[in-house]
PDB file of N, CA, C and O in Angstrom:
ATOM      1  N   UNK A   1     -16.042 -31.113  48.367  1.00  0.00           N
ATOM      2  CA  UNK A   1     -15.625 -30.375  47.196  1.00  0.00           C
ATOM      3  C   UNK A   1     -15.318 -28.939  47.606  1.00  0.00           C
ATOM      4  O   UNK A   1     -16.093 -28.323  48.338  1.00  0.00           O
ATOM      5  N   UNK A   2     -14.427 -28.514  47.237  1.00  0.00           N
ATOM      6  CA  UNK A   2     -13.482 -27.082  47.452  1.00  0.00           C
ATOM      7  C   UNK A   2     -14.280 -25.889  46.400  1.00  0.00           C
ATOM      8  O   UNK A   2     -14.422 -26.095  45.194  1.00  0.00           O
ATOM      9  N   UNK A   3     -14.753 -24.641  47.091  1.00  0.00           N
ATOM     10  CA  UNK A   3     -15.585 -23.779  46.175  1.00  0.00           C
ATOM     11  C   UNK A   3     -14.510 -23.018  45.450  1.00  0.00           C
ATOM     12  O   UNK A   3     -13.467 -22.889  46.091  1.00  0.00           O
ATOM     13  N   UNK A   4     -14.539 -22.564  44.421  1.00  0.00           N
ATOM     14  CA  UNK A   4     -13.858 -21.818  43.640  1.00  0.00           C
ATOM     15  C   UNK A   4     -14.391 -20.518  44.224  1.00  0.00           C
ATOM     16  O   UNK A   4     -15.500 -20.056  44.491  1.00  0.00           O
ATOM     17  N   UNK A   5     -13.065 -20.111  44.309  1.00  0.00           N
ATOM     18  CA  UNK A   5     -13.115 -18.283  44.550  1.00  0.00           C
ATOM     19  C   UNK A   5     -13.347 -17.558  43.210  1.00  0.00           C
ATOM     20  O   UNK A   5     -12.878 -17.865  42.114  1.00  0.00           O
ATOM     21  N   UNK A   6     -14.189 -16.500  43.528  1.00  0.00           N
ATOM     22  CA  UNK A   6     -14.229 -16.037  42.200  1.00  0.00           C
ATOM     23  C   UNK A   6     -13.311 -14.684  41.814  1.00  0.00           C
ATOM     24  O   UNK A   6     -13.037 -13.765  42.587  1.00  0.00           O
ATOM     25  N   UNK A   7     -12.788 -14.852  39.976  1.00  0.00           N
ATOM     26  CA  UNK A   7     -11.854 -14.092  39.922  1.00  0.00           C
ATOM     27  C   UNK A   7     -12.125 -12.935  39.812  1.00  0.00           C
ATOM     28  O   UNK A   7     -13.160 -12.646  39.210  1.00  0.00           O
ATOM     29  N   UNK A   8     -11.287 -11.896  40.356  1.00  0.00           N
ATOM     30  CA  UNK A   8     -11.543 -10.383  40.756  1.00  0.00           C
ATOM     31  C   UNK A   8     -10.510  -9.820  40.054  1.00  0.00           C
ATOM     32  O   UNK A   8     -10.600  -8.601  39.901  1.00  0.00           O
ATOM     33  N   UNK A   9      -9.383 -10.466  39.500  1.00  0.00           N
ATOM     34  CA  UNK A   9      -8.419  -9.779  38.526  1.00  0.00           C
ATOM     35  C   UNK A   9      -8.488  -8.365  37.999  1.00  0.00           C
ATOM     36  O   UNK A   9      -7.671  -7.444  37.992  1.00  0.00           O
ATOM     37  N   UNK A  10      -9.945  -8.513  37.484  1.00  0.00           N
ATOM     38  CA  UNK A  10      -9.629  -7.027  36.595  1.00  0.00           C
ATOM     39  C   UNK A  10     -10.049  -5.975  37.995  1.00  0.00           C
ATOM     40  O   UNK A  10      -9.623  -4.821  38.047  1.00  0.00           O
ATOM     41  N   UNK A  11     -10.464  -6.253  38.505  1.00  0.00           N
ATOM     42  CA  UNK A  11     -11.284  -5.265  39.633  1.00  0.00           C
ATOM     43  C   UNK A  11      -9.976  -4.609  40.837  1.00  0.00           C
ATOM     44  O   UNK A  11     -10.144  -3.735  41.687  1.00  0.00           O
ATOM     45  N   UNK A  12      -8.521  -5.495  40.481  1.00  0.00           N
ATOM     46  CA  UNK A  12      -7.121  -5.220  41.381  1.00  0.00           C
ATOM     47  C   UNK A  12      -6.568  -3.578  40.650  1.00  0.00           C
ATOM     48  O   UNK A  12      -6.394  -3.331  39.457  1.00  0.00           O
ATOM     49  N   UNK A  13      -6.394  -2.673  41.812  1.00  0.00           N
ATOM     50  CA  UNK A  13      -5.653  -1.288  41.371  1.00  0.00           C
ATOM     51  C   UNK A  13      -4.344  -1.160  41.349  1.00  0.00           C
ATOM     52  O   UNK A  13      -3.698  -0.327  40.714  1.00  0.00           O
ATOM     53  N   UNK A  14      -3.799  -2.327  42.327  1.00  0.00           N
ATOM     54  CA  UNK A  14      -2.652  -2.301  42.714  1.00  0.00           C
ATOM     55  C   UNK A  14      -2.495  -3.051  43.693  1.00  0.00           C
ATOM     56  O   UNK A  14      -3.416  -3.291  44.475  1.00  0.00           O
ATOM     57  N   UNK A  15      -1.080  -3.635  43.832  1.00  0.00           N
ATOM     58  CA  UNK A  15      -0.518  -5.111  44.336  1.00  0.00           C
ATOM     59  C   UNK A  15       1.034  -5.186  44.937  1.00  0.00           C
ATOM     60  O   UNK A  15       1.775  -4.804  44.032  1.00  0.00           O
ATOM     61  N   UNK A  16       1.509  -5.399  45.665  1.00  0.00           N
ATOM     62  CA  UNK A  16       2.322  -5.610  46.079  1.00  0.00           C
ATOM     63  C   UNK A  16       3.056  -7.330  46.926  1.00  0.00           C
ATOM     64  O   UNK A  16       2.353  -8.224  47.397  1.00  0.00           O
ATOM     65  N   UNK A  17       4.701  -7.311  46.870  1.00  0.00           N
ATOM     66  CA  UNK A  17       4.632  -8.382  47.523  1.00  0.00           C
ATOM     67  C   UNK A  17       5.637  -8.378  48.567  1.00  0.00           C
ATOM     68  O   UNK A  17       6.609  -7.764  48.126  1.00  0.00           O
ATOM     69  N   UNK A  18       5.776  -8.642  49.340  1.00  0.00           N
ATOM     70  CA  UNK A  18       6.755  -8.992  50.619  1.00  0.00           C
ATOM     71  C   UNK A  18       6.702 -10.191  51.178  1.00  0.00           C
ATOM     72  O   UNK A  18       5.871 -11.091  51.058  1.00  0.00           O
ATOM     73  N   UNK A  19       8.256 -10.063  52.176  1.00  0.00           N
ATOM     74  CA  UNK A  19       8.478 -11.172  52.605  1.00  0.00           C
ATOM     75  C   UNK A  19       7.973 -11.616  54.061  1.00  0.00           C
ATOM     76  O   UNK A  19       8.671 -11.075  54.918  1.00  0.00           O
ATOM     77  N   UNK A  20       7.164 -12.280  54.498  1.00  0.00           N
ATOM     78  CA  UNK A  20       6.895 -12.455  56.127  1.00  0.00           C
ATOM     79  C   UNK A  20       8.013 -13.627  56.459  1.00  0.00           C
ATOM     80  O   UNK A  20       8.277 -14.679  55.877  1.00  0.00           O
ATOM     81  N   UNK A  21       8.623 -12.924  57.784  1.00  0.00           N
ATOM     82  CA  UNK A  21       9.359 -13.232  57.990  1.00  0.00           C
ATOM     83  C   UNK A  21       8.473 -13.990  59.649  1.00  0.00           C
ATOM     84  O   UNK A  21       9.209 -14.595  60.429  1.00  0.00           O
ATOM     85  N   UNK A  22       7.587 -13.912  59.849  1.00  0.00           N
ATOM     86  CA  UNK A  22       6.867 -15.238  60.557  1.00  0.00           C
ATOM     87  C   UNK A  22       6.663 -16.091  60.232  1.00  0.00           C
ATOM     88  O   UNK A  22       7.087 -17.081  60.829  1.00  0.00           O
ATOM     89  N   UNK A  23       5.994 -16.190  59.245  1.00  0.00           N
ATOM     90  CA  UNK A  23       5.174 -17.369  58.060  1.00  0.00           C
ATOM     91  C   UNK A  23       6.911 -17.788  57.411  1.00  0.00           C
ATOM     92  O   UNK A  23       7.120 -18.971  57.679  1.00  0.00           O
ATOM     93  N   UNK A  24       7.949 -17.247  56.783  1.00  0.00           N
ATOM     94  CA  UNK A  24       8.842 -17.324  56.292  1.00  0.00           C
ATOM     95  C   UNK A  24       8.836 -18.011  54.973  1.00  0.00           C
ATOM     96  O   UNK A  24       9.423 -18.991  54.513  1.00  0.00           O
ATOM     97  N   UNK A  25       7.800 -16.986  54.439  1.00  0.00           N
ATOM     98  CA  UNK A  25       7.682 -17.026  52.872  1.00  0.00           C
ATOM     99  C   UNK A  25       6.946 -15.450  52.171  1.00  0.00           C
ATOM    100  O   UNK A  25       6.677 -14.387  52.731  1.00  0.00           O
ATOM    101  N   UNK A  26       6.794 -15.896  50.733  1.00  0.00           N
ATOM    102  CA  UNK A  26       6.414 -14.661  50.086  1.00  0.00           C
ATOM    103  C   UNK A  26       4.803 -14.360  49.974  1.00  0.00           C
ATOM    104  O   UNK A  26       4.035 -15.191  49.492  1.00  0.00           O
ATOM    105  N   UNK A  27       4.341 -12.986  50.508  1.00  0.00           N
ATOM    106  CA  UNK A  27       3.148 -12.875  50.302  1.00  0.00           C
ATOM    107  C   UNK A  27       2.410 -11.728  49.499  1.00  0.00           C
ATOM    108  O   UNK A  27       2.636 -10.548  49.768  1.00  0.00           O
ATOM    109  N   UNK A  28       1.667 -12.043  48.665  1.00  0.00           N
ATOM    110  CA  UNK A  28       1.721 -10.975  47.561  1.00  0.00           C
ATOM    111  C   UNK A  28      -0.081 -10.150  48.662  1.00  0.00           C
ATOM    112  O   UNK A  28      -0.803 -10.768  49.444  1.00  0.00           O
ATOM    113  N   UNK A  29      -0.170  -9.001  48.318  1.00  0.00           N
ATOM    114  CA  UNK A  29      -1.361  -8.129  49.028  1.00  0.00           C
ATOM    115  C   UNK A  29      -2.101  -7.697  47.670  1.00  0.00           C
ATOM    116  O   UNK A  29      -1.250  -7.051  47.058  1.00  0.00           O
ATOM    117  N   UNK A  30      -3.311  -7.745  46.882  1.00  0.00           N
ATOM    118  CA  UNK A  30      -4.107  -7.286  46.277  1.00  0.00           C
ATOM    119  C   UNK A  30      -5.377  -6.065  46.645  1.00  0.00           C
ATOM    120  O   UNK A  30      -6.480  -6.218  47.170  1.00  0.00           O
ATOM    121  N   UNK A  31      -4.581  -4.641  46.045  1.00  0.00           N
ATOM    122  CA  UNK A  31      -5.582  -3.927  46.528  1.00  0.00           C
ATOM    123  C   UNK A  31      -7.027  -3.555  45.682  1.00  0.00           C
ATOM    124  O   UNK A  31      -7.237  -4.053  44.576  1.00  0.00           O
ATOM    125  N   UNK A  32      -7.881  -2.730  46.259  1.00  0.00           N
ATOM    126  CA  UNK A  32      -9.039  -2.812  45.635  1.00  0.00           C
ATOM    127  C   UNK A  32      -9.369  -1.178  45.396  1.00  0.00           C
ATOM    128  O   UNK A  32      -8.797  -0.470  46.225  1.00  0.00           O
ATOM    129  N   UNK A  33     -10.102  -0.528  44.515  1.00  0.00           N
ATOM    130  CA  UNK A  33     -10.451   0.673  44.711  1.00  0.00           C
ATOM    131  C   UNK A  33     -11.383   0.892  45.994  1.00  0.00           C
ATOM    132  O   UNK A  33     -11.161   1.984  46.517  1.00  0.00           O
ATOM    133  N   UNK A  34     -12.172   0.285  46.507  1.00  0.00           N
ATOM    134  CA  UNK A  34     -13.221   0.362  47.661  1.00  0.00           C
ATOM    135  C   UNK A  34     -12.072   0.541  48.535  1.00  0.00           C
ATOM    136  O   UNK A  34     -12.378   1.334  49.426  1.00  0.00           O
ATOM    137  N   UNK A  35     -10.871   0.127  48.643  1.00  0.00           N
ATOM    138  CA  UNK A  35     -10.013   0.482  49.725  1.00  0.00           C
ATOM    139  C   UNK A  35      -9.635  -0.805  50.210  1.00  0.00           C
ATOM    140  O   UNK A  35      -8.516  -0.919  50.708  1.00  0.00           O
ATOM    141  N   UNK A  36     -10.358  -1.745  50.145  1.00  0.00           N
ATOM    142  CA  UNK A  36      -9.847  -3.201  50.679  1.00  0.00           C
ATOM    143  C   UNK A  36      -9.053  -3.469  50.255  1.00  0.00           C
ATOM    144  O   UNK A  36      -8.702  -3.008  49.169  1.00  0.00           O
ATOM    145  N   UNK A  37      -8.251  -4.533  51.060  1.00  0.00           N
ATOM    146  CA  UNK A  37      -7.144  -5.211  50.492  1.00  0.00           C
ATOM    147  C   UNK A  37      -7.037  -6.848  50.731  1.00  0.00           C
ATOM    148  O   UNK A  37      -7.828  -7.348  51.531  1.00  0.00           O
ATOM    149  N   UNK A  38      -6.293  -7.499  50.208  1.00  0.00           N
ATOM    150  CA  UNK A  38      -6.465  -8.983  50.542  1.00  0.00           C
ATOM    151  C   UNK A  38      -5.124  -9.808  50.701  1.00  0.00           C
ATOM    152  O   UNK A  38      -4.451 -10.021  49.693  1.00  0.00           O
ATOM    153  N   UNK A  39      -4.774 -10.212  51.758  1.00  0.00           N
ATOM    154  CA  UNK A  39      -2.851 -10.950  51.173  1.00  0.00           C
ATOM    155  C   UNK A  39      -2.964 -12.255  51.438  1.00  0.00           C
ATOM    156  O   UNK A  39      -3.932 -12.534  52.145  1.00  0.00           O
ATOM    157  N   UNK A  40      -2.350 -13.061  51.131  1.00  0.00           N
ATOM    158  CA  UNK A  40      -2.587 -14.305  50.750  1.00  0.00           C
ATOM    159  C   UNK A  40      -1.209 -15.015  50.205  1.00  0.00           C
ATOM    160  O   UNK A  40      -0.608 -14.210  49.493  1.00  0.00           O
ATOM    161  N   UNK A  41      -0.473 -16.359  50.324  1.00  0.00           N
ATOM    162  CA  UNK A  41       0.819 -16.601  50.657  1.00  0.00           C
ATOM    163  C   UNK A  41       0.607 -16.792  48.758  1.00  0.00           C
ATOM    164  O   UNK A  41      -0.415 -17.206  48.210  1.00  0.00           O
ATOM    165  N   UNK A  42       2.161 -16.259  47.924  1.00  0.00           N
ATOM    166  CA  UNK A  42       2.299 -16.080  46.358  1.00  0.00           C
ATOM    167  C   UNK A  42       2.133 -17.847  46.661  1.00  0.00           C
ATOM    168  O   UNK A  42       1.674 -18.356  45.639  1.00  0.00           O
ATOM    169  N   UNK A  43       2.315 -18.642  47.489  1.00  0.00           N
ATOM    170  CA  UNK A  43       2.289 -19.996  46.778  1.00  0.00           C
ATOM    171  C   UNK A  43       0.415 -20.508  46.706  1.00  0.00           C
ATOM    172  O   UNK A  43       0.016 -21.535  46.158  1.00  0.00           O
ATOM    173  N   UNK A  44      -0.021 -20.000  47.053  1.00  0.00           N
ATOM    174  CA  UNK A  44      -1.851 -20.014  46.243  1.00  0.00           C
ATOM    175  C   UNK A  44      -2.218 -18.792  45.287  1.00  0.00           C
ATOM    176  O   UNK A  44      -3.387 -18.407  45.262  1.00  0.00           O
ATOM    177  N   UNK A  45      -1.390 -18.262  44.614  1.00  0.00           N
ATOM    178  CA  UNK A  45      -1.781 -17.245  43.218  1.00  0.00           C
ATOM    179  C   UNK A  45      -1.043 -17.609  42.565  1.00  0.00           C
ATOM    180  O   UNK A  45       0.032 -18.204  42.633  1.00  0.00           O
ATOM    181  N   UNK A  46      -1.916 -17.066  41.588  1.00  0.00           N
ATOM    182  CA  UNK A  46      -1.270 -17.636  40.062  1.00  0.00           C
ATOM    183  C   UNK A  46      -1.685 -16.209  39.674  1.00  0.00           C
ATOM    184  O   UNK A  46      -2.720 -15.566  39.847  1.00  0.00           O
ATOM    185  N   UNK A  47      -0.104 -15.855  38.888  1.00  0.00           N
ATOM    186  CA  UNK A  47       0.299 -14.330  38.089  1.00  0.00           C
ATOM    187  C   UNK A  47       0.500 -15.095  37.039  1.00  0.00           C
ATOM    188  O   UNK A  47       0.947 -16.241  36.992  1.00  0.00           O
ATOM    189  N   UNK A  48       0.041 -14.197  35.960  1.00  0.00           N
ATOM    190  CA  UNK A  48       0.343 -14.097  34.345  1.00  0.00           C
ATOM    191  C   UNK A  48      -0.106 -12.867  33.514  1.00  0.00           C
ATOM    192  O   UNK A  48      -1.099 -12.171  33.722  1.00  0.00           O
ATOM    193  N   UNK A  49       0.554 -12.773  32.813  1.00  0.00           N
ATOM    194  CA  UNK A  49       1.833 -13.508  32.619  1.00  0.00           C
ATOM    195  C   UNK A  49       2.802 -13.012  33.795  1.00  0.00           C
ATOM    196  O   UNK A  49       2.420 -12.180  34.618  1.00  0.00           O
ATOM    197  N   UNK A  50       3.935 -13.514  33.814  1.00  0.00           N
ATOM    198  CA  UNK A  50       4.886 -13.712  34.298  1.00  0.00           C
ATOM    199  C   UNK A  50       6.879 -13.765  33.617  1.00  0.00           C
ATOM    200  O   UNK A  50       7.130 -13.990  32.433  1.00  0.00           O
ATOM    201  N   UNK A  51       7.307 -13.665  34.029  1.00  0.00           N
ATOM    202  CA  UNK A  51       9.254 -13.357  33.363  1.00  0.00           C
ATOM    203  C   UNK A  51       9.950 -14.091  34.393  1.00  0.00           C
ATOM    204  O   UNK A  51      10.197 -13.486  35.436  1.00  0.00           O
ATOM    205  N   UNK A  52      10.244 -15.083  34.294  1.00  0.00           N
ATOM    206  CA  UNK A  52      11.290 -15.735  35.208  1.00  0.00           C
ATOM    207  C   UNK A  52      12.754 -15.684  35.163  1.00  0.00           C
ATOM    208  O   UNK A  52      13.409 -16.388  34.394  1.00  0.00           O
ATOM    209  N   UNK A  53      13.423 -14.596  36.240  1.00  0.00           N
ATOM    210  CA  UNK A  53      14.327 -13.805  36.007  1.00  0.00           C
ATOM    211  C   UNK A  53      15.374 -15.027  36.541  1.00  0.00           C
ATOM    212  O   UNK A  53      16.590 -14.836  36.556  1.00  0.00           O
TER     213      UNK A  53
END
């Protein structure tokens, strides 16, 4: 059984996303006020809401 990460949503200051062009996909970075940061490929996050342009 797979542990659930726990959500930190409200605790994000700021976020960004780019493209890795190793991996050759999109990866969004979640920053933290402590200064940490975390990136992780947009195809395991889930944003919402969301606008699908």
């Amino acid at each position: 059984m797979q542990k659930m990460a726990e959500n930190k949503t409200k605790q994000i200051s700021d976020w960004s996303l780019y493209y890795d062009n190793q991996d050759q996909e999109l990866k969004l970075t979640s920053y933290f006020p402590s200064g940490k940061k975390y990136t992780q490929p947009l195809t395991q996050c889930q944003v919402n809401p969301f606008e699908q342009i």
